[in-house]
C-alpha positions as CSV (number, residue, x, y, z in Angstrom):
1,X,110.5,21.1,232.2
2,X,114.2,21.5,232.4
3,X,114.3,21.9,228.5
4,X,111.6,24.9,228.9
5,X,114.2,26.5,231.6
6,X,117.2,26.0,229.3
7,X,115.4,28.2,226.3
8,X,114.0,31.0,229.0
9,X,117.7,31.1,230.1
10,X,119.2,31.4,226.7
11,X,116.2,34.6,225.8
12,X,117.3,36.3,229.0
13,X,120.9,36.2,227.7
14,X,120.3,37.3,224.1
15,X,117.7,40.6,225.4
16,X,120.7,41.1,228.5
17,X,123.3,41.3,224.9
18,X,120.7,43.3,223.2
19,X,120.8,46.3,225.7
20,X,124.2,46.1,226.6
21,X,125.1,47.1,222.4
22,X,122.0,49.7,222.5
23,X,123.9,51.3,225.6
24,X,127.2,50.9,224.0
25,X,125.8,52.8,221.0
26,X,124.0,55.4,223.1
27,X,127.5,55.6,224.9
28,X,129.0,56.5,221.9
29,X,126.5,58.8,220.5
30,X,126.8,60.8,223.0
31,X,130.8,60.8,223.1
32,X,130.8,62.8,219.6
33,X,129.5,65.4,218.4
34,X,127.5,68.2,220.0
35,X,125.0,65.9,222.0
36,X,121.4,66.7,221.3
37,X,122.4,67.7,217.6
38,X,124.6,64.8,216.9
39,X,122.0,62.4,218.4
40,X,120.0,63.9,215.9
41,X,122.1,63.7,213.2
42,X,123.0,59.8,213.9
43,X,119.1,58.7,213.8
44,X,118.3,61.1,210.8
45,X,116.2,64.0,212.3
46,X,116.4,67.8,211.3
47,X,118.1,69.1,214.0
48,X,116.4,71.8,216.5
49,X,117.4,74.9,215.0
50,X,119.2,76.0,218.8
51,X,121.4,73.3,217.9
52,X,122.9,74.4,214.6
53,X,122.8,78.0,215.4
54,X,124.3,79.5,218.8
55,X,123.2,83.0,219.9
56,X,124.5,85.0,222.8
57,X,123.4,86.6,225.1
58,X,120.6,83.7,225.2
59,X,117.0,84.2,223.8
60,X,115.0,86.2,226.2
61,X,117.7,87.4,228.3
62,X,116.8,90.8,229.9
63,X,119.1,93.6,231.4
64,X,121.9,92.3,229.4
65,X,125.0,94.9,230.1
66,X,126.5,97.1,227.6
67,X,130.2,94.9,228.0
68,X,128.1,91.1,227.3
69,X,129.4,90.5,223.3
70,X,126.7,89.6,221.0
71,X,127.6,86.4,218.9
72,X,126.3,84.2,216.3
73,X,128.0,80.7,215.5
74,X,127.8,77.2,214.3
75,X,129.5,74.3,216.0
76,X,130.2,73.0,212.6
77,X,128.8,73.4,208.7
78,X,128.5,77.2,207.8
79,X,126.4,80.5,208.5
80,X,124.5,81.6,205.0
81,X,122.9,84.8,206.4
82,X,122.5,86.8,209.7
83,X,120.4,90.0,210.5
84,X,120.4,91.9,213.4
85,X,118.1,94.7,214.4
86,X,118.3,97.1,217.2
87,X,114.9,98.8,218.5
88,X,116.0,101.7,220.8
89,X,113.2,105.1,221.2
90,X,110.9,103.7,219.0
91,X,113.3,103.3,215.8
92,X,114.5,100.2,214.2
93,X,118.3,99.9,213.0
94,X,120.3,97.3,211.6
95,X,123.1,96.6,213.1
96,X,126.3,96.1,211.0
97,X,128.2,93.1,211.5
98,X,130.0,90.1,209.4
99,X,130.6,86.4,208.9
100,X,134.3,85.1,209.2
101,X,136.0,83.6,206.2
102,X,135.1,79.9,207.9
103,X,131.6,80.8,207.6
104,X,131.3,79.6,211.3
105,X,130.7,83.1,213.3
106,X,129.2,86.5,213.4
107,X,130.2,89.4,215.2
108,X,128.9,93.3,214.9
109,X,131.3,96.3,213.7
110,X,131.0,97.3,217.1
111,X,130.7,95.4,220.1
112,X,129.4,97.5,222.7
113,X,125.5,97.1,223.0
114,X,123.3,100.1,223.3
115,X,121.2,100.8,226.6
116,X,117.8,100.5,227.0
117,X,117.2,98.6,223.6
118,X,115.7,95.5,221.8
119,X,117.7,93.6,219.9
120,X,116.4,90.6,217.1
121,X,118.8,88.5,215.7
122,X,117.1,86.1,212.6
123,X,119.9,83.5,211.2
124,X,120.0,80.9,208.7
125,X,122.8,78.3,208.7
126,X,123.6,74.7,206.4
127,X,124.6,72.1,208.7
128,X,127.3,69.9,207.5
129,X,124.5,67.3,206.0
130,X,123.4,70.4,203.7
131,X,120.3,70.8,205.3
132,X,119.0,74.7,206.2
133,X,118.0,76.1,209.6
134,X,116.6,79.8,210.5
135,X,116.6,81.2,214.0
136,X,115.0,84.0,215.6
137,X,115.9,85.2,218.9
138,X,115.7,88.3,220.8
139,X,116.9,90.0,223.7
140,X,117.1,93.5,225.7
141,X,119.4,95.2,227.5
142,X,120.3,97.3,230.9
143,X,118.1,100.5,231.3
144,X,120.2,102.9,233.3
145,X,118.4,104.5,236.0
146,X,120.7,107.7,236.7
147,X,121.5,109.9,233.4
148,X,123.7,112.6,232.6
149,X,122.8,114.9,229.6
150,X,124.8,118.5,228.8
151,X,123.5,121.7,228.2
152,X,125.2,123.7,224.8
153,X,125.8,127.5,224.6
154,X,125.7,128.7,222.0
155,X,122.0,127.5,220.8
156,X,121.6,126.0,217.5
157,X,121.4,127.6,214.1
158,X,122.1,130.9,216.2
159,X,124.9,133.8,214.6
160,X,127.0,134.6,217.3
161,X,130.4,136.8,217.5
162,X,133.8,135.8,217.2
163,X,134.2,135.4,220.7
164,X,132.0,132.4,221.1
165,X,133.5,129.5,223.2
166,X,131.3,126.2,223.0
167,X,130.3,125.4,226.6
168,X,128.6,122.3,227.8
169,X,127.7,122.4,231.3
170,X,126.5,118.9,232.6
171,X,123.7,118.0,234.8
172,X,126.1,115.9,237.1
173,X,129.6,115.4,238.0
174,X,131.5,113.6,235.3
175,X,134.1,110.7,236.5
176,X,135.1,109.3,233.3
177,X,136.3,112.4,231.8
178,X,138.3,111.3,229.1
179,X,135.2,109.0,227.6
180,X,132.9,111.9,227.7
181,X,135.3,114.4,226.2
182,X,136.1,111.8,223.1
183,X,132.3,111.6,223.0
184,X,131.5,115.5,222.0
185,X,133.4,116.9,218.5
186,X,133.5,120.5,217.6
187,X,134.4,120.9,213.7
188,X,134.5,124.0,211.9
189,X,134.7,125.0,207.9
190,X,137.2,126.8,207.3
191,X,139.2,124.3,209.4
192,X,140.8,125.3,212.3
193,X,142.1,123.4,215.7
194,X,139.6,123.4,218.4
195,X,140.8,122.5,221.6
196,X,138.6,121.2,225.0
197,X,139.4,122.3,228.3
198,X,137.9,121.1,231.8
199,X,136.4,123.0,234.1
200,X,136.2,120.9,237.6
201,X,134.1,117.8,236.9
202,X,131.0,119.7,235.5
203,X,131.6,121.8,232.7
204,X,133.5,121.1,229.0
205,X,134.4,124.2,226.6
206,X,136.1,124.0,223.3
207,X,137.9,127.1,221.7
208,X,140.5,127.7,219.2
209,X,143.5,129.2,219.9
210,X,142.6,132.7,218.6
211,X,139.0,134.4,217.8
212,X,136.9,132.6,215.3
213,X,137.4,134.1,211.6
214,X,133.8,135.2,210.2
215,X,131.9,133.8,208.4
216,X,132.7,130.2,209.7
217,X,130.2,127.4,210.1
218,X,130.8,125.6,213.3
219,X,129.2,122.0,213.7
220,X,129.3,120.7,217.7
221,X,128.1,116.7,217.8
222,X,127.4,115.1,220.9
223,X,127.6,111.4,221.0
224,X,126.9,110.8,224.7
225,X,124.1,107.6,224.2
226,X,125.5,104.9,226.3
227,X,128.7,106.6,227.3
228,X,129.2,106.3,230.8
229,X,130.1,109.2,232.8
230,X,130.2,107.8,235.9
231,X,129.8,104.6,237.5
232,X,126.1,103.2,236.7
233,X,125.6,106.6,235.0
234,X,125.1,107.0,231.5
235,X,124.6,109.7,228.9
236,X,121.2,109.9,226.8
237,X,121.8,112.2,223.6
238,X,122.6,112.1,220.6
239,X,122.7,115.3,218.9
240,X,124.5,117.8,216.3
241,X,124.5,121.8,217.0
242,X,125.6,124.1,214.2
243,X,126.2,128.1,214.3
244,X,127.1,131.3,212.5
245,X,130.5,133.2,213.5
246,X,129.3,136.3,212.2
247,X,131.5,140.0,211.7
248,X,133.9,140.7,214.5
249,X,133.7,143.3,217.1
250,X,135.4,143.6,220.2
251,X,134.9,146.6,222.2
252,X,137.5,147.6,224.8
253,X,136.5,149.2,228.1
254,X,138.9,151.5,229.5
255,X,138.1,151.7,233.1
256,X,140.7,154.3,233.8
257,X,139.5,156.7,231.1
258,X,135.6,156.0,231.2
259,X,135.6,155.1,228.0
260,X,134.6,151.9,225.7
261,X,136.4,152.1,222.3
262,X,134.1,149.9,219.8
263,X,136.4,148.3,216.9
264,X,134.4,146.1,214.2
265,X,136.5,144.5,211.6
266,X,139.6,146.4,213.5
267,X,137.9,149.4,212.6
268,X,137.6,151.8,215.2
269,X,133.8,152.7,214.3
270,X,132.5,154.6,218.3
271,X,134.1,155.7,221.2
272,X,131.5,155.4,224.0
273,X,131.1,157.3,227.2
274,X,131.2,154.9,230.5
275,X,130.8,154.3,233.8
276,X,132.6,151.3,235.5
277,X,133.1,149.8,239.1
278,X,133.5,152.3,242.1
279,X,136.5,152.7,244.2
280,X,135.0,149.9,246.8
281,X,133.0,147.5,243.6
282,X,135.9,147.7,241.0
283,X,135.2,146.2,237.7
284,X,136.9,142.9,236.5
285,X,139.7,143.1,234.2
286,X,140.2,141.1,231.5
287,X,138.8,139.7,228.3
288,X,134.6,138.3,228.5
289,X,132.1,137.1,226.5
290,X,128.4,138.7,225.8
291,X,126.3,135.5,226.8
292,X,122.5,137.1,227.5
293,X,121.0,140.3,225.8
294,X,117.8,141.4,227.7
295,X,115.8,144.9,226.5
296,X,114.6,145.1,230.2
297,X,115.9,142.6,233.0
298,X,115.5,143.6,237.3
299,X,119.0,143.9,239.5
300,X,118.6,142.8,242.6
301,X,122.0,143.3,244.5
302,X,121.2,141.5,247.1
303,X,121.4,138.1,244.0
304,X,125.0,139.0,244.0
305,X,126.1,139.8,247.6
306,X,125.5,143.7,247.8
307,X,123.6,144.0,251.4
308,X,123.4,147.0,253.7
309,X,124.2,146.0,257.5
310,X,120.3,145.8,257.7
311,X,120.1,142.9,255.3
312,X,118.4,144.7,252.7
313,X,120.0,145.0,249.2
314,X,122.4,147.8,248.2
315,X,120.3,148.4,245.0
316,X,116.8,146.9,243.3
317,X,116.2,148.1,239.8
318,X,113.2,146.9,238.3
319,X,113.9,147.8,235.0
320,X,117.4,148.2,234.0
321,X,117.6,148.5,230.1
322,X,119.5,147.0,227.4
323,X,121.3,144.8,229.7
324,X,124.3,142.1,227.9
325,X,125.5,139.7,230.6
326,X,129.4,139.2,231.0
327,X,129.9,136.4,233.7
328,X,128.0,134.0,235.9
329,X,128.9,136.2,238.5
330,X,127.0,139.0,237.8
331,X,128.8,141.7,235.7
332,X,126.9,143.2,233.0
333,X,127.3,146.0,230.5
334,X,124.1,148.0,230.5
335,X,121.6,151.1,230.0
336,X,121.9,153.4,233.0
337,X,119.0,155.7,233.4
338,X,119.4,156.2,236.9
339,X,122.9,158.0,237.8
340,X,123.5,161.4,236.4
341,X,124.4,162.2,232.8
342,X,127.9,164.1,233.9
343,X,129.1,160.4,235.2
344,X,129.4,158.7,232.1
345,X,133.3,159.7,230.7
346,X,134.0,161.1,233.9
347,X,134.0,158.8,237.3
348,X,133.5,155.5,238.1
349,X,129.9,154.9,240.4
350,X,128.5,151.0,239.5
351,X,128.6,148.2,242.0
352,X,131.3,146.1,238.6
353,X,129.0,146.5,236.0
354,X,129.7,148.9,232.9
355,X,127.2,151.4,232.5
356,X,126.1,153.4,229.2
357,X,123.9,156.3,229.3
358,X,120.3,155.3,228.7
359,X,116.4,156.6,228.9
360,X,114.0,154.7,231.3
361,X,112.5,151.6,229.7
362,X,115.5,152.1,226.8
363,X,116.1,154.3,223.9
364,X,117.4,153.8,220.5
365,X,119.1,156.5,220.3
366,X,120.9,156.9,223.3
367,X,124.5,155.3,223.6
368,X,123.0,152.2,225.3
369,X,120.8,151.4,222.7
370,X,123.2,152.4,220.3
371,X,125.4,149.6,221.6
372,X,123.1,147.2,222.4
373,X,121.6,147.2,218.9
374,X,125.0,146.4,217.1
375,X,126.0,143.5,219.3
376,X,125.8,139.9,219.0
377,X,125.7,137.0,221.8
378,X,129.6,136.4,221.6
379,X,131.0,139.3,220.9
380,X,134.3,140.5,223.2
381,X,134.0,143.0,225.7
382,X,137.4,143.5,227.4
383,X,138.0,145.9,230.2
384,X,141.5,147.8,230.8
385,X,143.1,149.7,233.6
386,X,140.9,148.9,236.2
387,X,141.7,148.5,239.9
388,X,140.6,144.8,240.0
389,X,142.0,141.3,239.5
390,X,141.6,139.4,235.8
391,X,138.4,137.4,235.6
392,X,138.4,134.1,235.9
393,X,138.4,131.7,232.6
394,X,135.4,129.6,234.4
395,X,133.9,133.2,235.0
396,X,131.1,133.3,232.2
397,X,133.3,132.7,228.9
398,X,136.2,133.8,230.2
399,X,138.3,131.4,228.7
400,X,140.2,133.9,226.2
401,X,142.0,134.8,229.5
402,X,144.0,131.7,229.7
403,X,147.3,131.2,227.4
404,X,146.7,128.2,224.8
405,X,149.1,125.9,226.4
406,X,147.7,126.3,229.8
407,X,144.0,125.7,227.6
408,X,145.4,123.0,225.8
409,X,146.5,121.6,229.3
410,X,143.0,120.8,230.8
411,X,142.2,118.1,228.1
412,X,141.6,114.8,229.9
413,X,142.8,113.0,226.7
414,X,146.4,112.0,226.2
């Protein structure tokens, strides 16, 4: 009986010396190495593909923000190939990118992630043994839910004057100015140096420092996708304008006189009777830009702060012809069918606009039309001598009114 004790004691001591190694060896595994992978390695199974390859931001991660850094590494042998795909408004594009000299890492060219995209990242590594994995993983990022997009004057593939000034206007206040001003590039061919300048928060125009020369191409890319403008809003295009600087005319409005002098290529080629701003609604001074031509448009002066004491407007004209807006604010030069004929040349009657004689509903060959048929959407019209202050650069296109180092001034990058 005791001899049967001694052998169950002397079992119990050899299993007790048996686990104690296995843990040792467990203890040691797990000491070196990369755990799971190493564990692997040490009994002689493939390892799990998540083991030899590292992705970030994780498989399946969701609102990932545009800062996270996308990565691809190996904790040890080498990367052989990695390809990365970026699925943003229903288009697929590869995303540039490359493997260090060790062989151990991927990064992109660029490390800021797009918005409201899909990424895919398929990778194929050789562990240290020599033995290949692949990996596919995929994640999304941040949809913004505020947006800011700007609006272009001039339009695209349009032939404007040599007076043009690029203009975006944007939907909301900008914050970040300096990152949405590096975002927008105005070229031209011929070359010439285009400047920005801000107006307030809302509104970006680029000019050079002297008319455009005709016959130059002018190419206007916005690069706003993913550029934030403010905080938590971001920009959504990504778009290229072009347009025609056609001949050059500028027509000079002599308020004192009454008369327009018409010069195209320098050329004096019409002097035009006029009628400018009364004594009481003087005409602006200063150099502006044709933005709108409209054969018939209504004037409503009540629109523009002409009300009798009664509260009704000063003026309502239905149908004033061969109208050419100046500034936001409401000066136009225009057909006048209304006033009499012995005004034009002779004495001031309009409530700031400049008036040319006209027919009712517009004739061709009246001085308005006349006018009107030989102008282009950014051509100059700049008034003289009249009893009025300058307009102001912000005022329409106005921007020719401001000296180029005061222009130059009101970019928000250093």
């Amino acid at each position: 009986m005791r001899h049967v004790q001694r052998r169950a004691r002397r079992a119990g001591a050899a299993l007790a010396a048996v686990m104690t190694w296995a843990g040792l060896l467990a203890g040691a595994a797990g000491c070196t190495g990369d755990g799971p992978g190493e564990r692997d390695r040490m009994l002689g199974k493939p390892p799990a593909p998540e083991n030899v390859i590292r992705v970030t931001p994780e498989d399946g991660t969701r609102e990932v923000r545009p800062g996270q850094q996308l990565r691809v590494r190996v904790p040890h042998g080498r990367l052989e190939s990695v390809s990365v795909v970026r699925s943003q408004d229903a288009q697929e594009t590869p995303v540039p990118g490359e493997i260090s000299a060790d062989g151990m890492s991927w990064r992109p060219a660029e490390d800021r992630l797009a918005l409201a995209a899909r990424y895919t990242v398929d990778a194929v590594a050789i562990d240290r043994e020599g033995r290949r994995s692949a990996r596919h993983t995929a994640f999304t990022t941040y949809v913004p839910k505020e947006r800011f997009i700007g609006y272009v004057t001039p339009e695209h593939r349009s032939t404007v004057g040599t007076g043009m000034i690029v203009s975006l206007e944007f939907n909301r206040e900008i914050e970040n100015l300096a990152a949405v001003e590096s975002a927008v590039e105005v070229t031209a061919e011929p070359a010439v140096e285009i400047r920005p300048h801000w107006f307030g928060r809302d509104r970006l125009d680029f000019r050079p420092e002297r008319y455009w020369q005709p016959g130059t191409e002018v190419t206007v890319a916005l690069r706003f996708r993913d550029v934030e403008g403010a905080p938590g809003v971001y920009g959504i295009q990504e778009k290229t304008f072009t347009f025609t600087v056609g001949r050059h005319q500028v027509s000079v409005v002599d308020a004192k006189r009454h008369m327009m002098q018409v010069r195209r290529e320098g050329e004096l080629i019409a002097t035009v009777p006029i009628t400018a701003g009364a004594r009481k609604t003087t005409t602006y001074n200063g150099k502006m830009v044709v933005t709108e031509m409209l054969e018939l448009t209504r004037m409503n002066g009540a629109t523009v702060g002409f009300k009798k004491k009664n509260g009704k407007s000063e003026y309502d004209i239905p149908d004033v012809p061969h109208a050419m807006r100046l500034t936001d604010s409401g000066t136009f030069l225009h057909g006048n069918y209304w006033a009499d004929s012995d005004v034009f040349g002779r004495t001031n009657v309009s409530h700031g606009c400049v008036g040319l004689r006209d027919v009712k509903g517009g004739g061709s060959d009246t001085p308005a039309g006349w006018f009107f048929d030989r102008s282009l959407i950014g051509d100059v019209v700049e008034v003289v001598r009249s009893k009025d202050k300058k307009v102001a650069p912000d005022n329409g296109l106005g921007g020719w009114n401001m000296g180029w180092e005061e222009w130059v001034a009101g970019s928000a990058v250093e």
